[in-house]
MMTF fields as JSON, N, C-alpha, C and O atoms, coordinates in Angstrom:
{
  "mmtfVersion": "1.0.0",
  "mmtfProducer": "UNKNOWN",
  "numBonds": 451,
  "numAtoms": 452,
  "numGroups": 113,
  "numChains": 1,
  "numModels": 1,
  "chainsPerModel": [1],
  "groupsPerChain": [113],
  "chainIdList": ["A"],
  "bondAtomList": [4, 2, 8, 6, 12, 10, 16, 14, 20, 18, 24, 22, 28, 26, 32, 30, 36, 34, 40, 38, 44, 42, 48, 46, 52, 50, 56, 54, 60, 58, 64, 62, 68, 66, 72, 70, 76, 74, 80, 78, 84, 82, 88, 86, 92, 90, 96, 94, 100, 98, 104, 102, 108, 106, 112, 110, 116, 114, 120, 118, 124, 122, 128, 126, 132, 130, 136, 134, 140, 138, 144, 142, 148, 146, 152, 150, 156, 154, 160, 158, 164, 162, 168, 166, 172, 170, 176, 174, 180, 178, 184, 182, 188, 186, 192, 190, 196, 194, 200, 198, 204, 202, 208, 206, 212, 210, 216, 214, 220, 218, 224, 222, 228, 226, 232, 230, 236, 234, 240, 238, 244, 242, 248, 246, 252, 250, 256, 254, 260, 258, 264, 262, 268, 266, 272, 270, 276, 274, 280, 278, 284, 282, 288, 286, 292, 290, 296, 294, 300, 298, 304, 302, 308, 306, 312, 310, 316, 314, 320, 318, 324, 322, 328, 326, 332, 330, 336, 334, 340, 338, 344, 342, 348, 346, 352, 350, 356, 354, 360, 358, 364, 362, 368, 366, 372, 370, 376, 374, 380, 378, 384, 382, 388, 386, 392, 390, 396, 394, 400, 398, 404, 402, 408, 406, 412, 410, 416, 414, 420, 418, 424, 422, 428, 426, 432, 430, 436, 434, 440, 438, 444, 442, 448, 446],
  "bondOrderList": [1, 1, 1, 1, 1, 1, 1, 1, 1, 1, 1, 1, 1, 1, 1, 1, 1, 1, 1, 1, 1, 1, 1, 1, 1, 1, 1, 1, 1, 1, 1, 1, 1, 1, 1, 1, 1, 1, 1, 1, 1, 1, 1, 1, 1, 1, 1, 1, 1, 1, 1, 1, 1, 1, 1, 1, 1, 1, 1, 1, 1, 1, 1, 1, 1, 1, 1, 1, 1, 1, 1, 1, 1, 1, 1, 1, 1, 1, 1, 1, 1, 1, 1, 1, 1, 1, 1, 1, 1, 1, 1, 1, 1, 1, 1, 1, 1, 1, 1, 1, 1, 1, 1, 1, 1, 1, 1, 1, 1, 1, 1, 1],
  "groupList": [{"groupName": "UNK", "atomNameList": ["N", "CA", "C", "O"], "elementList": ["N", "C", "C", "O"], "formalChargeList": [0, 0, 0, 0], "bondAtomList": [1, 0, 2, 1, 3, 2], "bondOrderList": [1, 1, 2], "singleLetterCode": "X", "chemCompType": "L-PEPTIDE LINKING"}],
  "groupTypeList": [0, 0, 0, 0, 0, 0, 0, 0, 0, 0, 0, 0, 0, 0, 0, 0, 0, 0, 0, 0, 0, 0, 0, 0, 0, 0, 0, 0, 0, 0, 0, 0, 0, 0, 0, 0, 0, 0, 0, 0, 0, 0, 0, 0, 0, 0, 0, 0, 0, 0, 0, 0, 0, 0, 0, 0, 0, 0, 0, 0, 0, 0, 0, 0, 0, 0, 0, 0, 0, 0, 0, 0, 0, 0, 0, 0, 0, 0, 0, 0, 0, 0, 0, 0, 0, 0, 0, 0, 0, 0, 0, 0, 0, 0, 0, 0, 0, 0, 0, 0, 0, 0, 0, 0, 0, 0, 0, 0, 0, 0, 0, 0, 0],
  "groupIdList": [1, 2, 3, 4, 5, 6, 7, 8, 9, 10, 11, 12, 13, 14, 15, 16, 17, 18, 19, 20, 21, 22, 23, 24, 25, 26, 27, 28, 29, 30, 31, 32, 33, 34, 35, 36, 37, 38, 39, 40, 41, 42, 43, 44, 45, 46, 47, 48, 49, 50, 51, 52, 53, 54, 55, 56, 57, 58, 59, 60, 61, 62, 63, 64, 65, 66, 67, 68, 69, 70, 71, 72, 73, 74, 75, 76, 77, 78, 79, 80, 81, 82, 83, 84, 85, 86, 87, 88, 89, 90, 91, 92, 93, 94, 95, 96, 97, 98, 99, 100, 101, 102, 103, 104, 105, 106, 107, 108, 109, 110, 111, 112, 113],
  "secStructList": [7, 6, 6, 6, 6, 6, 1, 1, 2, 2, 2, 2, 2, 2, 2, 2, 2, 2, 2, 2, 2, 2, 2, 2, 1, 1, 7, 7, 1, 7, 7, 7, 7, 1, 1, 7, 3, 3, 1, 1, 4, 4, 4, 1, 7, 6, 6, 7, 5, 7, 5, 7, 7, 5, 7, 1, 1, 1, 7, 5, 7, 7, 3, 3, 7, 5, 7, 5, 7, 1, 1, 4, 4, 4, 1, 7, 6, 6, 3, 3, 7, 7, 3, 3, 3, 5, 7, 1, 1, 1, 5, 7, 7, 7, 7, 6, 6, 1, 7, 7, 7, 1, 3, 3, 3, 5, 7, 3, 3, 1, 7, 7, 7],
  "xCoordList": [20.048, 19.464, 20.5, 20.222, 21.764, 22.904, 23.065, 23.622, 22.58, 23.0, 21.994, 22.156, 20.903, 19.58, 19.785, 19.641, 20.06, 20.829, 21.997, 22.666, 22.413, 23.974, 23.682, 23.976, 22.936, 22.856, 21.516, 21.061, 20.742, 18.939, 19.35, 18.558, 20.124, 20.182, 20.247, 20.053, 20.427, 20.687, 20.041, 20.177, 19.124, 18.082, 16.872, 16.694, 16.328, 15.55, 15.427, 14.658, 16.421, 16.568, 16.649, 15.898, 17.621, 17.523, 16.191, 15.726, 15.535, 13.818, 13.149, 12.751, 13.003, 12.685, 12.816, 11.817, 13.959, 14.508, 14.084, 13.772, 14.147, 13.387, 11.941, 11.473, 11.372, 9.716, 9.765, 9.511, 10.178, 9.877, 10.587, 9.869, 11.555, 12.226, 10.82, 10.252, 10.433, 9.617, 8.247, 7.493, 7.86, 6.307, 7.103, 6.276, 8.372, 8.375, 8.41, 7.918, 8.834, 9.446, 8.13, 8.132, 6.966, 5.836, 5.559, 5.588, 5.075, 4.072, 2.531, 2.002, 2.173, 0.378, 0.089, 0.764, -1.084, -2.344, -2.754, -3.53, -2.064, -2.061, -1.461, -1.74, -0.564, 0.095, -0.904, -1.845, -0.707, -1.545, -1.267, -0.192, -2.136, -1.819, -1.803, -2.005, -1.471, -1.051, -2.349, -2.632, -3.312, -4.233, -5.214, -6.05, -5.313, -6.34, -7.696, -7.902, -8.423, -9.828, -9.616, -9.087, -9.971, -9.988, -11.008, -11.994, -11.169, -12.176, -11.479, -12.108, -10.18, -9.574, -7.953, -7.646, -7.322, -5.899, -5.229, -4.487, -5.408, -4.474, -5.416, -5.576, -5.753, -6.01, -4.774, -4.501, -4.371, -3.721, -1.929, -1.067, -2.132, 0.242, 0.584, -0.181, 1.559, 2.235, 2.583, 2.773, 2.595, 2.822, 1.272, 1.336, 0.016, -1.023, -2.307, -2.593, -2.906, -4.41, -5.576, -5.426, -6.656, -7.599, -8.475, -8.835, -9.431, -10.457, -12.127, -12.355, -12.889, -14.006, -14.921, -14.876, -16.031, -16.864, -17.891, -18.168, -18.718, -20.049, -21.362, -21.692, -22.104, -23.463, -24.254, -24.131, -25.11, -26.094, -26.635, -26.812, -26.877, -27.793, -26.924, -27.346, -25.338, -24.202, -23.901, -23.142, -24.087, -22.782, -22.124, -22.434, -20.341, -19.509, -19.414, -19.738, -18.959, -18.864, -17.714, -16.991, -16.934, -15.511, -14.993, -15.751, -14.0, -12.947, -11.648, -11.223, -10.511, -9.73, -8.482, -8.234, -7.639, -6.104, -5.808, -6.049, -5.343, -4.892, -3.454, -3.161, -2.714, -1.41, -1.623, -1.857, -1.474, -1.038, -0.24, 0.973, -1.031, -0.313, -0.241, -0.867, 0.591, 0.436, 0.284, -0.486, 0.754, 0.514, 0.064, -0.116, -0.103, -0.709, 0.665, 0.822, 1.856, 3.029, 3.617, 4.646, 2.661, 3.358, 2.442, 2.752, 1.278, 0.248, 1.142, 1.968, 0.875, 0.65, 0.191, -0.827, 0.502, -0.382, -1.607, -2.132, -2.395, -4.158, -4.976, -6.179, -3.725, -4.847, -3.94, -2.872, -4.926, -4.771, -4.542, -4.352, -4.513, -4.242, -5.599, -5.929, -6.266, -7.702, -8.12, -8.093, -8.529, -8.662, -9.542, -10.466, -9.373, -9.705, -10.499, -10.582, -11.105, -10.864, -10.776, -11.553, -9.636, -9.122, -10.446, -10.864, -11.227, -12.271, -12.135, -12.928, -11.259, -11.427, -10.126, -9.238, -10.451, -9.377, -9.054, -8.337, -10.068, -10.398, -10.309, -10.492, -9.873, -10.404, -11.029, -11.017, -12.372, -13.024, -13.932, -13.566, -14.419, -14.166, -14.989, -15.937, -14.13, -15.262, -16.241, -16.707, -16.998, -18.777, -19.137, -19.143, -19.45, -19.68, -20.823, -21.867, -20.289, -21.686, -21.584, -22.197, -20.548, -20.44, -18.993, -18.022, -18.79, -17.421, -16.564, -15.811, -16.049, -15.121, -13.421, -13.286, -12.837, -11.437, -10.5, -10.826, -9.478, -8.232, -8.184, -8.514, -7.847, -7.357, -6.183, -4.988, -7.017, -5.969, -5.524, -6.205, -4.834, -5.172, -4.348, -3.213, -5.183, -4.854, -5.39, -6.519, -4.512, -4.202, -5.839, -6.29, -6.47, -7.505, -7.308, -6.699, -8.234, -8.159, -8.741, -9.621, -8.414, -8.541, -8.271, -7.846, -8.25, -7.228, -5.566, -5.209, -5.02, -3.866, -3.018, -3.303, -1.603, -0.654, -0.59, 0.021],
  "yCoordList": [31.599, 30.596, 29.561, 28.444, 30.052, 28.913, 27.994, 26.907, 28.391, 27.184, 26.444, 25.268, 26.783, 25.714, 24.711, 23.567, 24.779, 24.357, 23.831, 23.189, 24.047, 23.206, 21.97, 20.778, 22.787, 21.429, 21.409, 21.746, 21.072, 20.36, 19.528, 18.801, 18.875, 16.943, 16.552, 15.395, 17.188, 16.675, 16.875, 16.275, 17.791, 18.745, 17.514, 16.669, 17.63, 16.743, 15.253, 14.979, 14.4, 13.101, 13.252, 12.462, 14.378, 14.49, 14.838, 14.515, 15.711, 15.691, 14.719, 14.392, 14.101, 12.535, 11.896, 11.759, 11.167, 10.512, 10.9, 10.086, 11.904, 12.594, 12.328, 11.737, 12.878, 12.337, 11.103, 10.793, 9.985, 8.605, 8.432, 7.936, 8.686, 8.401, 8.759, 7.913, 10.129, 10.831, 10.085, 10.216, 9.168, 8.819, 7.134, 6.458, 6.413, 5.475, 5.601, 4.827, 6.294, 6.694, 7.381, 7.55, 7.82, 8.032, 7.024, 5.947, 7.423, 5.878, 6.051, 7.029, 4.884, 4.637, 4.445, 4.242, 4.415, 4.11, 2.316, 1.907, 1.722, 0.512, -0.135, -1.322, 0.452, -0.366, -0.715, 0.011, -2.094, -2.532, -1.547, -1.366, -1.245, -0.469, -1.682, -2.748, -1.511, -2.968, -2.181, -0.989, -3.675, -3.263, -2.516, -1.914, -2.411, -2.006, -3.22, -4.326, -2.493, -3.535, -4.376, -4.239, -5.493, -6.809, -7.603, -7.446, -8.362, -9.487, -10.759, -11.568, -10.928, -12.133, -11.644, -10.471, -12.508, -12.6, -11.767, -10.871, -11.96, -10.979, -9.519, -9.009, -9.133, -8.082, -7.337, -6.138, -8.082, -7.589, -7.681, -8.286, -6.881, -6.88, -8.516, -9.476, -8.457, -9.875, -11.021, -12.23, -9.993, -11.123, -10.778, -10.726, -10.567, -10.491, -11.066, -11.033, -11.483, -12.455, -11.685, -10.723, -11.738, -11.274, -11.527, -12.662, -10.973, -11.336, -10.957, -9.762, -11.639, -11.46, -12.026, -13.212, -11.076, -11.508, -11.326, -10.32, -12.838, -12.264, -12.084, -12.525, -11.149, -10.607, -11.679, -12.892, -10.74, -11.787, -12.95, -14.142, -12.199, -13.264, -14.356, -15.321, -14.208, -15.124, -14.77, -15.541, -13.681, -12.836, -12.323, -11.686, -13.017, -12.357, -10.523, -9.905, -10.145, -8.464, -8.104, -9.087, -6.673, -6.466, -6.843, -6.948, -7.099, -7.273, -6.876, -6.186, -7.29, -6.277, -6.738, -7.25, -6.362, -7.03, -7.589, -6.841, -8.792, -8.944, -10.073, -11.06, -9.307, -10.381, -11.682, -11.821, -12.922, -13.962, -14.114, -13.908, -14.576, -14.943, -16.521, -17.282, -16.862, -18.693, -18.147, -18.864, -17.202, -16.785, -15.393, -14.729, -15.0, -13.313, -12.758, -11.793, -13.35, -12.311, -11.907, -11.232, -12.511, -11.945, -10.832, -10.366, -10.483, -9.481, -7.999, -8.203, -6.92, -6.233, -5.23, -5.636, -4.463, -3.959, -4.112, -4.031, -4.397, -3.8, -5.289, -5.471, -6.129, -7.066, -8.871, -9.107, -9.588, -10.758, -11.718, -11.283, -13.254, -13.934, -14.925, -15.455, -14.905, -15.519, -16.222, -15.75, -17.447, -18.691, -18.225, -17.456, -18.545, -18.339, -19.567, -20.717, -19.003, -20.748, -20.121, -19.328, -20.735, -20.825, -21.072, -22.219, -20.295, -20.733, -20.148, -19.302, -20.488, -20.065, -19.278, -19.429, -18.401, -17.4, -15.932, -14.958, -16.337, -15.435, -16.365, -17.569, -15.52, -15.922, -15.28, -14.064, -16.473, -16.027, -16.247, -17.338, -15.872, -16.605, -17.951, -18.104, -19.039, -20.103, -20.345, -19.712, -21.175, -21.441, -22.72, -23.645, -23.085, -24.404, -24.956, -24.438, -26.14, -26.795, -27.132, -28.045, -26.194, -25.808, -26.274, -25.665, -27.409, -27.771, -26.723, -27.19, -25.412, -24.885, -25.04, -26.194, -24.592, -25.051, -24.94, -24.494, -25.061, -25.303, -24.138, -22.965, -24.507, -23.588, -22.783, -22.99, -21.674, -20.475, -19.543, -20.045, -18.518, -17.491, -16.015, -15.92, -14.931, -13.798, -12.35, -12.391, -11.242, -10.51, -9.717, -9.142, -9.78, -8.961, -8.116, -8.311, -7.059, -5.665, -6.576, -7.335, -6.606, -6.962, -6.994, -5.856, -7.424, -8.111, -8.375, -9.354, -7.562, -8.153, -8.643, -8.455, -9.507, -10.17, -9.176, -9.441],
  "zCoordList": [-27.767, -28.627, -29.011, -29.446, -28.803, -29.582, -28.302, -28.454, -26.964, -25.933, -26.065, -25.74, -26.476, -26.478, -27.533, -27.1, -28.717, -30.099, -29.739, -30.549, -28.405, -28.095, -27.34, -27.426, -26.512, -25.489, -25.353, -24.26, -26.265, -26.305, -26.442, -25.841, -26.832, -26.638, -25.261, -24.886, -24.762, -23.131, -22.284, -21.218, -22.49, -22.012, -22.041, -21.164, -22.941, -23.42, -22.61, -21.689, -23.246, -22.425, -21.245, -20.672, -20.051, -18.692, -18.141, -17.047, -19.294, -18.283, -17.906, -16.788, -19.257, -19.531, -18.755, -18.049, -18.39, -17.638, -15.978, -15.108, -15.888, -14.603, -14.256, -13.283, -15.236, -15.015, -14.647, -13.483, -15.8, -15.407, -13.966, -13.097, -13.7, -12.076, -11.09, -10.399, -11.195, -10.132, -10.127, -9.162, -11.382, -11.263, -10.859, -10.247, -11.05, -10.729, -8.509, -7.688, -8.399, -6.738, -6.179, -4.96, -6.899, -6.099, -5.736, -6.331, -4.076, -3.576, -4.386, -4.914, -4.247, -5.186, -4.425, -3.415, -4.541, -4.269, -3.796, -2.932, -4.551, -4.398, -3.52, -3.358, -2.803, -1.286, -0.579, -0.256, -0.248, 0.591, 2.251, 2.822, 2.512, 4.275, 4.901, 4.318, 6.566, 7.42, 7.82, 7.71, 8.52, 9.168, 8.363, 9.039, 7.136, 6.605, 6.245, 6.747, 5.222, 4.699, 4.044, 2.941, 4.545, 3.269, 2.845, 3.565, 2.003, 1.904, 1.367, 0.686, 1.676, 1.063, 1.84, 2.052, 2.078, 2.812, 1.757, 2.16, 0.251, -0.92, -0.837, -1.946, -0.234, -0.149, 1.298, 1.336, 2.04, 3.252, 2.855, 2.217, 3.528, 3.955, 3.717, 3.623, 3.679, 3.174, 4.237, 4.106, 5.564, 7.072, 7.915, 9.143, 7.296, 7.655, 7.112, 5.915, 7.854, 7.07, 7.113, 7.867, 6.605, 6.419, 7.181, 6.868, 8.517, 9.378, 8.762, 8.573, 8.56, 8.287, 8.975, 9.305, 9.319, 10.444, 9.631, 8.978, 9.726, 8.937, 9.767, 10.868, 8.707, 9.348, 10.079, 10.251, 10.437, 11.146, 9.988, 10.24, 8.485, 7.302, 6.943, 6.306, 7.448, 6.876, 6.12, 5.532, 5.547, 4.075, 5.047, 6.054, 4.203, 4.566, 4.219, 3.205, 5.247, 5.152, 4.876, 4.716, 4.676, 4.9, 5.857, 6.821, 6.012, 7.24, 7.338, 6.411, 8.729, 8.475, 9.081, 10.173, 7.898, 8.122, 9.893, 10.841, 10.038, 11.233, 11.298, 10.623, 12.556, 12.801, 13.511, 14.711, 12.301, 13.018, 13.964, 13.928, 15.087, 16.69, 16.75, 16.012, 17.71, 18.412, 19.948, 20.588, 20.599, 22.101, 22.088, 21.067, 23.283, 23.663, 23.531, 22.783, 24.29, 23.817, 22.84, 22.812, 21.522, 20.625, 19.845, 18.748, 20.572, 20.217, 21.043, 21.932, 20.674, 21.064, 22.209, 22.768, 22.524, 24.407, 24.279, 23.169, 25.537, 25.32, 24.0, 23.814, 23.295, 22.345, 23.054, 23.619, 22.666, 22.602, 21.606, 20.471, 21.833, 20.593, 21.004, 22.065, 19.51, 19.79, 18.589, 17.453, 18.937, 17.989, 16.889, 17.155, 15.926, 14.396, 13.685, 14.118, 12.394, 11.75, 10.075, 9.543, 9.526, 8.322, 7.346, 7.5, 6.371, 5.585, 4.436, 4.026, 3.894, 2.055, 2.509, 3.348, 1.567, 1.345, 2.345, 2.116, 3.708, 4.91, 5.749, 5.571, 7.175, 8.932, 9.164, 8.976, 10.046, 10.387, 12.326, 12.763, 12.857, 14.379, 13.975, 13.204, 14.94, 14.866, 15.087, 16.034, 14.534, 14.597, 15.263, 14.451, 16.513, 17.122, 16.218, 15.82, 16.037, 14.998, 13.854, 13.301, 13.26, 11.819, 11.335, 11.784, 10.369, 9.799, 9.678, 8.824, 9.971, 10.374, 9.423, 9.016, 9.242, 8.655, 9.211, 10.311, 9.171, 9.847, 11.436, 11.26, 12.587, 13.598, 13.465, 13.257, 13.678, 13.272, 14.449, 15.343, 15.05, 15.568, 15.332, 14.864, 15.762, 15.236, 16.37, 16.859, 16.652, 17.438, 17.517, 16.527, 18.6, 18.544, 20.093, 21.145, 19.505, 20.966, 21.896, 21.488, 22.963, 24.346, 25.67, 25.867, 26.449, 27.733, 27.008, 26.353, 27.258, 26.727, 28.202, 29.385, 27.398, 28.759, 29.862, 30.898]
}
């Protein structure tokens, strides 16, 4: 009982100090995954944009993280680099007909180089 009474001051603050370390150094929940679901570019990894393809009624649906390309060699095996169009805060494929926003492109499964 006299070592607990000796050294509980130290005891104490070192747990302390421990917990907060161990819940700061867990990963959450909240990392964005690469290549995961989005509905807006801030939903994706930080060097990735958001692809949304909408339904047949024209609501946009989920969509899903993708790497900005300018050529096929910079995609991946097995995917390509395929024209986009910049619309809000998502890419989405272009629509002939339809005012469209900025030309974009981004790595999709395909024919690759």
């Amino acid at each position: 009982m006299d070592l607990l009474a000796r050294y509980g001051r130290f005891v104490i603050p070192a747990l302390l100090v421990l917990t907060i370390g161990a819940w700061v150094l867990t990963p959450s929940s909240r990392a964005k995954r690469i290549h995961g679901p989005c509905l807006v570019h801030g939903d994706c990894h930080a060097t990735e944009r958001c692809l949304v393809i909408p339904s047949k009624d024209g609501f946009a649906t989920q969509g899903e993280c993708v790497d900005p390309c300018e050529a096929d060699l910079q995609c991946p095996p097995q995917h390509r680099c395929q024209p986009l169009a910049e619309v809000g805060k998502y890419w989405t494929p272009p629509v002939s007909g339809k005012g469209a926003g900025a030309p974009v492109a981004a790595c999709r499964p395909g024919a690759g180089p």
